[in-house]
C-alpha positions, 0 to 999 in steps of 0.5 A: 518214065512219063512225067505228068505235072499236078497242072496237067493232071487237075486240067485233065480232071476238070476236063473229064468232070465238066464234059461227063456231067453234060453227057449222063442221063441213064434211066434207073433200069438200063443195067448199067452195073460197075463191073459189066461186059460193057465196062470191060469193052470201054476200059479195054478199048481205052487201053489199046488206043492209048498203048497203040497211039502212044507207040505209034508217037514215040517209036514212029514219029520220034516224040519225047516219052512225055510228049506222047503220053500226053498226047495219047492220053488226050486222044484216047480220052477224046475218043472216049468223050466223044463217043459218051456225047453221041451217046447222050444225045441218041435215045436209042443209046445209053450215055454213062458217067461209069463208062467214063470212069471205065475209060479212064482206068483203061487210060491209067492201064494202057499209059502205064504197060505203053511207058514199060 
């Protein structure tokens, strides 16, 4: 089972919390619900990249079970907050704190069917 310590655990909050504070400004109007197709996508995207790099490390590149968790973890994140970065700073995108959010629960869902 993937051990992540209360140190890891609170840097990655932090993390998250201080990047997607810079990267929201979502007009009023722009539809951005909760439970929509666009938050299925981020949640579902999030889960494949973090079970498929978290294979990937463990099985084929012989890493520890936490050392892969952990990296996939910050990779399919970085991915996710890059992607929300690009997004804030082209009008023609919508930049959201939800689909950070829907980013990290497709993490919690891919590190805990990758780690069974």
């Amino acid at each position: 089972m993937l051990q992540i310590t209360h140190k890891f655990a609170l840097t990655f909050v932090l993390v998250c919390v201080c990047i997607s504070v810079g990267c929201t400004h979502v007009n009023a109007d722009s539809g951005d619900q909760w439970f929509g197709k666009d938050k299925l996508k981020h949640a579902g995207a999030s889960a494949f990249y973090t079970i498929f790099s978290y294979k990937l490390l463990h099985h084929h590149f012989d890493m520890s079970k936490n050392d892969s968790g952990r990296l996939s973890v910050g990779f399919t994140l970085t991915l996710g907050l890059t992607k929300e970065y690009y997004d804030s700073k082209h009008p023609e995108e919508t930049s959201s704190f939800k689909d950070i959010i829907a980013d990290i629960a497709g993490i919690a869902l891919g590190i805990y069917i990758a780690t069974r």
